[in-house]
N, C-alpha and C positions, 0 to 999 in steps of 0.2 A: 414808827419811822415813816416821815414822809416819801414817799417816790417823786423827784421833780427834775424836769428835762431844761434846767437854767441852764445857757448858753449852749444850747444843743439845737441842733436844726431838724426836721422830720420833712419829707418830703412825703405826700398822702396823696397820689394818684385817684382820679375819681373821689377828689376831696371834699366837692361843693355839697354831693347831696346823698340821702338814703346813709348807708353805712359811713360812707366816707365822711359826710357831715358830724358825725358823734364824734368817729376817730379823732379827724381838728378840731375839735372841741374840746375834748377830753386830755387831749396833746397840750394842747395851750392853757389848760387852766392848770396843767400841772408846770409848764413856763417855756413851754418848748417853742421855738421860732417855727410857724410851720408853713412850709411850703405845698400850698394846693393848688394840684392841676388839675385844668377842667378841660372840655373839649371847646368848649366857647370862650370868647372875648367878654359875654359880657354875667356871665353863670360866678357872680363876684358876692352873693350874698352871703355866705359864711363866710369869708374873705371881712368883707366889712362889719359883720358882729361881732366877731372875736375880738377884733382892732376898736371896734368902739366901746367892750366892757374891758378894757383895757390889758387884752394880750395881743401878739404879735401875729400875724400872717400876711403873706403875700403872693398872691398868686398868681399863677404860671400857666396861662393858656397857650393849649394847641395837642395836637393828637399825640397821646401818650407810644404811641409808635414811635415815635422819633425821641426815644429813648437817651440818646446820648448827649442829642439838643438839648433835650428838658433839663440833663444832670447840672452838665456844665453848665447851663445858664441860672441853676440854683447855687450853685458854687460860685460863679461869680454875683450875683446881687448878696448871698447871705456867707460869701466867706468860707461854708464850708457842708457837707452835711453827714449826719451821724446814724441815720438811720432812713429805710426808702419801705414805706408801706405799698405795695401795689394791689390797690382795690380794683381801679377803672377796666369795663367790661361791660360788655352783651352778651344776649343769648340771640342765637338765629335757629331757633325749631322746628325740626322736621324729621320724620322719620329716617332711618340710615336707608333704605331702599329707595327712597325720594330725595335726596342729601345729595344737592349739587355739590362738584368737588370746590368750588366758590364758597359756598357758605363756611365749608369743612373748610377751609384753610382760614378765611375772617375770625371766628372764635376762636380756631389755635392759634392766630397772628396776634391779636391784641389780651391773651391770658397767658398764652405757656410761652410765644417766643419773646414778648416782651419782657415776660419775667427776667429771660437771658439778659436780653436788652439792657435793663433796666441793673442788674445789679453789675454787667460787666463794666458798664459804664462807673458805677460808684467804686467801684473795687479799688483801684489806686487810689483815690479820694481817704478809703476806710484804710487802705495800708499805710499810707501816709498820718492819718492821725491816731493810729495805733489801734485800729477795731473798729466795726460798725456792725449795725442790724437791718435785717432784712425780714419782712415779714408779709408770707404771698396768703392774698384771699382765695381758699380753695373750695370748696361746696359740697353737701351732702351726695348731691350727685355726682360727682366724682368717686368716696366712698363706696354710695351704694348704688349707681348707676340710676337710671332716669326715662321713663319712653319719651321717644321724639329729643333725646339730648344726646346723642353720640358725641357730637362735636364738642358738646359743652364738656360734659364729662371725662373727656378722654385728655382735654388740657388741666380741666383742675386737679385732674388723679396726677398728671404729667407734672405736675408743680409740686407734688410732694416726691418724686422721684431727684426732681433737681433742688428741691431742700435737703433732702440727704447727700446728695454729693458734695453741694457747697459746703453743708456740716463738717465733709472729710475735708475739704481744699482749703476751708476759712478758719481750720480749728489754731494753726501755729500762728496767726496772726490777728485771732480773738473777731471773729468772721463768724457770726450766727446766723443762720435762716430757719424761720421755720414757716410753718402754713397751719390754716384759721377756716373752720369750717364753719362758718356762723351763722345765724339768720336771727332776723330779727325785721319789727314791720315799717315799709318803706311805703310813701308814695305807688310805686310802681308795683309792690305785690300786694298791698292789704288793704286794695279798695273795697274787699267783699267782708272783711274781717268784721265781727261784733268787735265791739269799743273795749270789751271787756279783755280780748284777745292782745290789740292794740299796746295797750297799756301795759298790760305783763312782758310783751317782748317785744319794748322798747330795743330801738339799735344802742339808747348810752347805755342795755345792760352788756353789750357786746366790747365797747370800748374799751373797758380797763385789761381785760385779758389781750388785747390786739397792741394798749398803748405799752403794758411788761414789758411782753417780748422785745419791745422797742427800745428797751432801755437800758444803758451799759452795764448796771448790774444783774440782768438777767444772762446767764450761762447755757441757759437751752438751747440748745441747735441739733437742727434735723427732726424735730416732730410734727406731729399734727396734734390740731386741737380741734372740739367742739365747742362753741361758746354760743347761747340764746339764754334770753331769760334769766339773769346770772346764773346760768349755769356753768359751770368750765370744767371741760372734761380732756384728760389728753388719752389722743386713740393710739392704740399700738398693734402691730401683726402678730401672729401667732399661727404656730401651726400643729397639726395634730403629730404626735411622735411616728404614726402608720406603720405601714409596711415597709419592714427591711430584711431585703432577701440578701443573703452574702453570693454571691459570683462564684464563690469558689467552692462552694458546696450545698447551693440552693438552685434549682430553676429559674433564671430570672427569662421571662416569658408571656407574650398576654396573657396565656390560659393561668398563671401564676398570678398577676394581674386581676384579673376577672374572677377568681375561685375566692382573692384574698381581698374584696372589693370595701367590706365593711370596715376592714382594719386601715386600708388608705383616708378612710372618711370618718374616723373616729376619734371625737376631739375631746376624750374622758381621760385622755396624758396630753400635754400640750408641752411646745417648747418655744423662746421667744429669744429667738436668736438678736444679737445687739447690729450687725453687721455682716458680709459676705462672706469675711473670714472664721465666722463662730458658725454662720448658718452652713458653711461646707466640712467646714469641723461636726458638728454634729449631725451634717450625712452623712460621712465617708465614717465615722467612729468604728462600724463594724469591720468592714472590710479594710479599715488598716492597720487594725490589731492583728498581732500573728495568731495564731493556731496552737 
């Protein structure tokens, strides 16, 4: 069965180039209208390929910050829109001890509060045509954290926190988000890369897991994913079962703590809570059973 985005609009922040270049691409050969915003006037070259192997795109310069600008003015040229990739971002690298609160607020302005930005704006758009997708670019380092990337890391981790909420707020009105930990070789990171490297982890092997999500018959919301290389992996938390002292007839105390330190970091039982509600459910299990 085909996947195809006919009469659908995609809005692909940081559309022109690297990641976002595959995304529109891959968007539009499946029939999607897409809308790519760049930060320039004139960064219009995937804009004009797509349109001349005859799919659709138009796009939409100026600073993905102004967020509610960008929506509505995609809603008014294309009528309506169905789904908001946000890719567009920097990195500003510096150690956290050297970390002007300047740079620290730049990388969270244009990754995690646009993200806000970016879907609060769509949100009546998506409740009025009956659902929409959202799907935020997050990063390994976020995951696994990064030296000299506090600031990076601390938004992209922040953006799978606010794809689970949205998961909770968008589920009765068919409202998905999720996030996309990806890599793959761009311009700007694989100038040193062998050809060979290159070539395996092309950004279009990134695309088709980023253009799914995007698409009304995907039902997933609130995860993460990895995707490079065709690989596509979805990540999930887990924690170890550890130590549970009951209150009412255990010690619960550092020295309790500290004696029982192997069993808190012991992840040979695991449990994968779905939500706040299972995850306090399966802390509290001992201590709200009677006696």
């Amino acid at each position: 069965m085909a996947v195809t985005f006919n009469d659908k609009v995609v809005l692909v922040t940081g559309g022109s180039r690297g990641l976002g270049n595959a995304f529109s691409r891959c968007l539009a050969q499946a029939g999607a209208t897409v809308a790519i915003n760049s930060s320039t006037e004139d960064d219009r070259g995937t804009t004009q390929a797509i349109n001349d192997a005859g799919g659709r795109a138009i796009h939409f310069p100026g600073r993905v910050e102004d967020s509610a600008e960008l929506v509505e003015k995609v809603v008014a040229e294309c009528g309506r829109v169905d789904a908001i990739i946000h890719n567009a971002g920097f990195i500003q690298d510096k150690t956290l001890r050297k970390m002007p609160e300047a740079q620290w607020d730049a990388v969270m302005d244009v990754h995690l509060k646009t993200s806000f930005k970016l879907v609060q704006a769509g949100w009546p758009h998506f409740e009025e045509q009956g659902g929409g997708r959202i799907v935020l670019m997050s990063s390994s380092a976020g995951l696994y954290g990064n030296f000299g990337q506090a600031n990076y890391a601390s938004a992209k981790m922040g953006m799978y926190g606010l794809a689970q909420s949205i998961a909770h707020e968008g589920a009765k009105t068919n409202i998905t988000c999720n996030c996309v930990s990806p890599f793959g070789a761009t311009e700007m990171n694989s100038a040193n890369f062998p050809e060979a490297l290159k070539t395996a982890i092309k950004t279009d092997y990134v695309a088709p897991l980023v253009a799914y999500l995007a698409h009304e018959d995907c039902k997933e919301s609130g995860s993460m994913f990895e995707a490079s290389a065709g690989s596509f992996k979805k990540v999930r938390w887990e924690r170890a079962v550890g130590l549970n002292l009951d209150p009412r007839t255990e010690d619960v105390s550092i020295d309790a703590v500290a004696e029982n330190w192997d069993q808190v970091v012991d992840f040979s039982e695991t449990e994968h809570p779905s939500g706040m509600g299972e995850a306090l459910q399966l802390m509290y299990a001992r201590t709200m059973t009677t006696q």
